[in-house]
N, C-alpha and C positions, 0 to 999 in steps of 0.2 A: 404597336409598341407594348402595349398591354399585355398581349400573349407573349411575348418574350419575357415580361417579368413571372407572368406566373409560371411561364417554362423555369426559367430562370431558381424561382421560386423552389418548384418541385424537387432540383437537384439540390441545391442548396439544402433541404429538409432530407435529399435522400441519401445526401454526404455525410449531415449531421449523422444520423444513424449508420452509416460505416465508420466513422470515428468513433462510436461509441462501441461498434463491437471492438475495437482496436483496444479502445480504451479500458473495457474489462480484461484482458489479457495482463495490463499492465501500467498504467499511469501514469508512467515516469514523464521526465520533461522533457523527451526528443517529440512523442505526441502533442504536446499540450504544443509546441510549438508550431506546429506543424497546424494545430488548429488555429495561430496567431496569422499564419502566413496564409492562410486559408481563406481567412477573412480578410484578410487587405484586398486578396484576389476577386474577394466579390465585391468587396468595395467598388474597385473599379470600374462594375457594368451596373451598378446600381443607383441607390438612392437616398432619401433622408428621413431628416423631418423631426427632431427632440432636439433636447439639449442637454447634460446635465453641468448645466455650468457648474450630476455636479458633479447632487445628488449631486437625478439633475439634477451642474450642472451640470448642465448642466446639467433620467433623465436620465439616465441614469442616468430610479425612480431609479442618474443615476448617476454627484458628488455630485454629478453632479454633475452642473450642473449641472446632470444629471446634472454637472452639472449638469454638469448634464443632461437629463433627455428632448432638449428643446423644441424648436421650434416646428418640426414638421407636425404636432401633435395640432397645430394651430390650424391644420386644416383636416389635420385627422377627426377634431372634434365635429365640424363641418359636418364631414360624410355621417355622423354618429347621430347627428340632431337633424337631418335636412338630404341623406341620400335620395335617391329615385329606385332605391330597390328595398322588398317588404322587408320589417325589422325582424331579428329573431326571434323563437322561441323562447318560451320561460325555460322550458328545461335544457338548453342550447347553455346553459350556466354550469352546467353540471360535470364536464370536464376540468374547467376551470377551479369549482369547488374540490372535485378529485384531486387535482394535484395539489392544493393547498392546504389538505387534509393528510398527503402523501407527505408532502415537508415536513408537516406537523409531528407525523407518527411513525414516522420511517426511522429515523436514527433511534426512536424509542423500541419499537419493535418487533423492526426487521433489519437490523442495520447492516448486518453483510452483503440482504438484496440491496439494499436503497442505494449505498455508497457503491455498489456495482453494476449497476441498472440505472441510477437518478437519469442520466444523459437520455436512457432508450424513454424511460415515461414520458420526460417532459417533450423531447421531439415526436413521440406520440400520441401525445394531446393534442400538441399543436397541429396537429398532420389532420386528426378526427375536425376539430372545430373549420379549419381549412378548409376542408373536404366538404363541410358543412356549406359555409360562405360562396364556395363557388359552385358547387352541383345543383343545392338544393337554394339558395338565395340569389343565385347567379350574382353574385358581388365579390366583382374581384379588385372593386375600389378601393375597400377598405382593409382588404386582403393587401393588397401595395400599400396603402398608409402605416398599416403595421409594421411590414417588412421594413420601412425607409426609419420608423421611429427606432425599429430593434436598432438597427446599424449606426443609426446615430447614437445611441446610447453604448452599445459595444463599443464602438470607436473610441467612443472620449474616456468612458473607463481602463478599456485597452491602453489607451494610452499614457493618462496620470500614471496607472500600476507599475508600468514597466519606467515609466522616467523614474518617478518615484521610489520607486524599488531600492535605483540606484543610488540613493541619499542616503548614508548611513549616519545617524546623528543621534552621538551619546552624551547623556546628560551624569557628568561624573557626581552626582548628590546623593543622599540618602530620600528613597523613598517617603515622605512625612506627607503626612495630609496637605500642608499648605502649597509643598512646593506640586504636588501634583494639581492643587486647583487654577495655581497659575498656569501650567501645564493644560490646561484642560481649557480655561478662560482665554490663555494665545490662541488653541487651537481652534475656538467658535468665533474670534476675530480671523484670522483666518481664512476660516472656510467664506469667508466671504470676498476674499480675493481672489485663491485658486480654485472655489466650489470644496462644496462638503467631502466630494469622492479625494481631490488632491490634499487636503488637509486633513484625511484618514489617513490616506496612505503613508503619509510625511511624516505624522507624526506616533500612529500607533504601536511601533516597533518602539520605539525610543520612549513611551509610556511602559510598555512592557518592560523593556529593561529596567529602567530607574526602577520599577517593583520588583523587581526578579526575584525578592526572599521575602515578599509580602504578597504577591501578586492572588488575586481571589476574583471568579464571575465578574464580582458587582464593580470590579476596576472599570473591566469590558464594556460592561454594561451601560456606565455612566458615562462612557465615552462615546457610545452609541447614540447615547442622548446629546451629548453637551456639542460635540465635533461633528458629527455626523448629523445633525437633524438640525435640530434647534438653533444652532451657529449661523448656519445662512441663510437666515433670514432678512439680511438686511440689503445684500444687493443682488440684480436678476443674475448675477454669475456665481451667488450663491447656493442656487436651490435652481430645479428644471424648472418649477411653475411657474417661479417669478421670470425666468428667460422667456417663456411664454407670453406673460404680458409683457414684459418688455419689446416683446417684435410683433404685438399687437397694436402697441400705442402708449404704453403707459408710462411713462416718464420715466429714466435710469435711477431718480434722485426719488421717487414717489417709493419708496418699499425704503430706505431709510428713513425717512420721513415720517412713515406710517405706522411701521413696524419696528421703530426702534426702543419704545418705553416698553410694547411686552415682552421685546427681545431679554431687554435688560434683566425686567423683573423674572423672566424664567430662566436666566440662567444662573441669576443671583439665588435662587429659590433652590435650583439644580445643586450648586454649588455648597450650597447650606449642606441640604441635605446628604450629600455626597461626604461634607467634613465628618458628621457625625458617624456615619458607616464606617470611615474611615480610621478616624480615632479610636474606634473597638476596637481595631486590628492589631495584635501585637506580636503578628508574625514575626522573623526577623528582629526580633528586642534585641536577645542577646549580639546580636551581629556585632563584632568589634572593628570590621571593616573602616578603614579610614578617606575620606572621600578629598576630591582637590575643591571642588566646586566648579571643575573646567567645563567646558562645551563643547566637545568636538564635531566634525563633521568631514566626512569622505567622499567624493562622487557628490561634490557642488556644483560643476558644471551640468548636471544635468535639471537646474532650475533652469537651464536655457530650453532643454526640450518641454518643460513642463509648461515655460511661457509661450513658448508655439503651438502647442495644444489647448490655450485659455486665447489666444490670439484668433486660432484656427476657428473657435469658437461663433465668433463675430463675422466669418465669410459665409455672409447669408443670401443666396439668390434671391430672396424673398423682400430684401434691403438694396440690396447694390444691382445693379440690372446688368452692370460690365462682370457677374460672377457669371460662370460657367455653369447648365445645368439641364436637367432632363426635363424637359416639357409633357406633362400629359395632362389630358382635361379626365377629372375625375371628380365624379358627383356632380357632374355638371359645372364644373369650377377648373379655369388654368391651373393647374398645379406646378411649379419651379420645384425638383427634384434635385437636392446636390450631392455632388460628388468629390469634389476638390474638398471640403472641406474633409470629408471622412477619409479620404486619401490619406491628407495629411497626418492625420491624428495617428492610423494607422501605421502610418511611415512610422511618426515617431516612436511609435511603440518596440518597431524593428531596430529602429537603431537604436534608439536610445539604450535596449540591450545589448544590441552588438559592440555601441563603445564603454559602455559602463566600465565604471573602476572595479577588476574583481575582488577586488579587497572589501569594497562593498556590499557589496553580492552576496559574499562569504559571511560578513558580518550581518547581513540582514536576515541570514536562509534562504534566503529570496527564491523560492518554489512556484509555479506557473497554477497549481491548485486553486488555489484560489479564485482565479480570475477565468480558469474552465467552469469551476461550479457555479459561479456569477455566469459566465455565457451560457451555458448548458439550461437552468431555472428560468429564465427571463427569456427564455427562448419561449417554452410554456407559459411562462406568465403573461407576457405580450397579445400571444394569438389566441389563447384561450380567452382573455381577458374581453375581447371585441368584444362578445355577446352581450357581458355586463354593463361595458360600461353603453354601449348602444341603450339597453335599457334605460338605464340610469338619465339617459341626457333625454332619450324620448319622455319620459317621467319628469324630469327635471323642465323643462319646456313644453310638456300638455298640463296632466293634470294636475301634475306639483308645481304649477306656477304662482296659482294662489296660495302655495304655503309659502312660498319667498320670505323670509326678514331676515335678521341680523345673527339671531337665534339659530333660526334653522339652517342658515349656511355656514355658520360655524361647526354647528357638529357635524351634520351632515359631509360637508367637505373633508372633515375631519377622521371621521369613521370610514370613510369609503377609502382617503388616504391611507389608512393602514394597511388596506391588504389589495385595493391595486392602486397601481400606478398612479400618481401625485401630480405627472402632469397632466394629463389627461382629466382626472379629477377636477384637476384647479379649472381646466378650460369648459368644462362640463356644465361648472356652477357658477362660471363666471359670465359664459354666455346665457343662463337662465335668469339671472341676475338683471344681467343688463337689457335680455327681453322683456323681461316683466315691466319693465321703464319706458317700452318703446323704443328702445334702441339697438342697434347690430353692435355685436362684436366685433363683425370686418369691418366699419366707417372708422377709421381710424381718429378722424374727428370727433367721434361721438367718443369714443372710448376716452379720449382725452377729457370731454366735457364731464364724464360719469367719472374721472379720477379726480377731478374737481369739486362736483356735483355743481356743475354750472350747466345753463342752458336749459335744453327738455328736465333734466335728472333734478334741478335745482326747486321744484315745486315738494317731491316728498323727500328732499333733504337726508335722505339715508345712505345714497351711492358711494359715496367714500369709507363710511364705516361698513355696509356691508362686503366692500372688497376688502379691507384690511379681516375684516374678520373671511376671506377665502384664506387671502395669504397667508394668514399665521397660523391658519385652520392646517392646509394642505403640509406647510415644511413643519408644523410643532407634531401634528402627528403622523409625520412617516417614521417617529421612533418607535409607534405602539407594538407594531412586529417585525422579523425579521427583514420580511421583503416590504416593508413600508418604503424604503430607500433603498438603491442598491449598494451604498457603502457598508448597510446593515449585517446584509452577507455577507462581504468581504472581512469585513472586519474580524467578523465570526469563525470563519475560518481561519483567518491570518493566526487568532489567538489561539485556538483548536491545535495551528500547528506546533506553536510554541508548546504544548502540554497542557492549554488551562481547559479544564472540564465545560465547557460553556452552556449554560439550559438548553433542553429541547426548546422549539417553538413553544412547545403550551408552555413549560417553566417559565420562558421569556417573559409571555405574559401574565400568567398567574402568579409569579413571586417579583417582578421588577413593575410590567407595564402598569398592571390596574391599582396596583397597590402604592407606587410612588409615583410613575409619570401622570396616569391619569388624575388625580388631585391637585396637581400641581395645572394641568390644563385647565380644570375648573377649576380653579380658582382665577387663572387667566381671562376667562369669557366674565367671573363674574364683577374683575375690577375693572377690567377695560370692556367690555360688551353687554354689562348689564348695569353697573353703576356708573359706566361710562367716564373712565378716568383718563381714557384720550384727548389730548387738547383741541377737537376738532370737530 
């Protein structure tokens, strides 16, 4: 069964690269779809494992959550901390680093390669580190764990996108600072219902408009932050990480509980800060335009597909033992591989376009772009990424054991969350975490006791603040750069396509992240995780 996926595998990687020579010819949306129907097709003989309830989730890392990117990461991390094949090399990073450098400086400059080629780099990155894994580490365990997380993260983004798409929802007002922060403050409650990726998708077009004669970056930007990141923070169908623990043990109710005072305060802070950008702006003054105050909305039925892709969600083999799924032992571990669920999602991606309202459609632009350069990136970033985060967890559970606190799983979770994957990250430092205490990750009971800190965990009294500080670590900073979440890219593009000039990656972070988000996170660690202003 193994050789079948990495057969499986190969074609898959050697399709991706005929799509993309297809793809430099021409762009348009007969391809892009064709790559939609592409992927449902390999859904079907494949596998899992993320979530992004939302992102994730959820996770796409992606809405989410990425939700998306869930659950299979939960054993992905497993193989990463505990295989039976030797770890990689230091310089086995360095792909990984390359294409992350290649996002960075590509649309700066070389942009005619980049935007023409992006597809062939990142599938051959993937193809090198690949090639790495199974020639030369013979592991092709975790070569399958990746592939099953991509597809779960594809899937549920695929999916939100295209339901969503089909939403067109105009807000007859004048653009003003306030009414866009309630605009902004719906959208991070929100994203805690449909995942960060369905409550980008839902709502960033209809942000864009209401500014259509003010509209500037830091609209983008703040929305990146507010909707897309930091919003779902409070349930596991918010963000992949938290989907992660939750189909590890950790109570549904345990991340509002824990995370809901820093939730507050960062995006009250967000908020702030965002009015005062805003109130400079005095694009659009003269406008004499006159507004109803209506709210309209087209293509509502398709909140019915987007609830069957947040539904689809929770069909977990790994939960329900009557769900359908692929059985492999890997890393020395049963593995339950699903399919039904990525099915689904993918389904609904098909139809949900094929019944869309075109009226909708029309109104939205509603282009396939976006959600190719989302597949295409994450394709690299996935497989390239093993190496690191392999590292990371082998470090994180040898030598880095003794650094464990409160402290250093805050940033640490945090800084690794930027630039890869967020659930993986979370599960990376949650299982070093809860080693350090004596206890497994997989005991589901322990995990429980350590969301407590009752039991073994209740002697150094720190188990519960140090996971609240992974959680808020892993979903506050996947806004630091683009691919910290994958609604980050979508988003990015969505608004690129509309005409708004949007930073390179370095811009991103050199004029937005370090200079406003990153303060605003410290100051987060130091009322709630250093003067300890949680009630708990």
């Amino acid at each position: 069964m193994k050789r079948i996926f990495t057969a499986f595998l190969a074609v898959f990687l050697t399709s991706g690269l005929g799509w993309t020579a297809m793809a430099n010819e021409d762009g348009a949306h007969g391809e892009t779809i064709a790559q939609v129907e592409a992927s449902q097709d390999e859904v079907s003989s494949e596998e899992e494992h993320h979530v992004e309830a939302g992102d994730s989730t959820a996770h796409a890392h992606g809405d989410s959550t990425h939700a998306a990117h869930g659950e299979d990461a939960h054993h992905g991390e497993e193989a990463h901390g505990e295989g039976h094949h030797a770890g990689p090399a230091a310089w086995a990073v360095i792909p990984f680093v390359t294409l992350l450098l290649m996002i960075a400086t590509g649309p700066l400059f070389f942009e005619h390669f980049w935007h023409k080629n992006y597809p062939l780099v990142a599938v051959g990155l993937a193809t090198l580190v690949i090639g790495y894994y199974l020639a030369i580490l013979h592991d092709g365990d975790t070569v399958i764990h990746s592939f099953a997380e991509y597809m779960q993260f594809i899937a549920l983004l695929s999916g939100l996108f295209m339901a969503s798409g089909g939403i067109m929802i105009k807000v007859d007002k004048e653009g003003t600072p306030m009414t866009n922060i309630v605009l902004l403050v719906i959208g991070a409650v929100i994203a805690n219902l449909i995942g960060t990726t369905g409550a980008s998708m839902l709502l960033v077009r209809p942000f864009i408009r209401l500014n259509k004669d003010r509209i500037k970056p830091y609209h983008i930007i703040f929305f990146i932050f507010m909707v897309s990141n930091v919003g779902g923070a409070l349930t596991p169908i918010g963000d992949p990480p938290l989907f992660l623990g939750f189909l590890k043990g950790v109570p549904f109710q345990w991340t509002v509980t824990h995370d809901f005072l820093p939730w507050v305060f960062a995006i009250a802070v967000l908020a702030i800060v965002f009015y005062i950008f805003d109130s400079k702006n005095k694009a659009g003054a003269e406008s004499v335009e006159e507004y109803t105050g209506a709210v309209t909305m087209k293509g509502g039925k398709n909140f019915v597909w987007i609830a069957i892709v947040i539904a689809a969600v929770f069909i977990d083999p790994n939960v329900f033992d009557f769900v359908p799924a692929i059985e492999l032992e890997l890393h020395g571990h049963l593995t339950k591989i699903s399919f039904l669920r990525e099915s689904i999602m993918l389904s609904v991606a098909c139809l949900s376009y094929y019944f869309a309202d075109q009226e909708a459609l029309r109104g939205n632009e509603f282009e396939f772009e976006p959600i190719k350069e989302v597949a295409f990136i994450f394709i690299g970033i996935f497989f390239t990424m093993m190496p690191a985060l392999a590292l990371v967890g082998a470090w994180a559970q040898g030598p880095g054991k003794e650094m464990i606190s409160v402290n250093f799983l805050y940033w640490s979770t945090g800084a690794l969350s930027g630039v890869l994957d967020n659930a993986p990250t979370y599960m990376n430092f949650f299982t070093a975490a809860i080693s350090a205490e004596g206890g497994s990750v997989n005991n589901i009971g322990e995990v429980i006791e350590y969301t407590e800190g009752a039991g073994k965990f209740a002697a150094l009294g720190e188990s519960v603040i140090r996971l609240t500080a992974i959680s808020v670590a892993s979903v506050f900073f996947g806004a630091m750069t683009y691919i910290g979440n994958a609604p980050n890219f979508m988003v990015k593009s969505i608004a690129e396509q509309a005409g708004i000039e949007m930073p390179s990656f370095f811009g991103y972070i050199t004029r937005y992240s370090l200079p406003i988000l990153l303060p605003i996170l410290l100051l987060v660690w130091v009322v709630f995780f250093v003067f300890g202003a949680l009630p708990f």
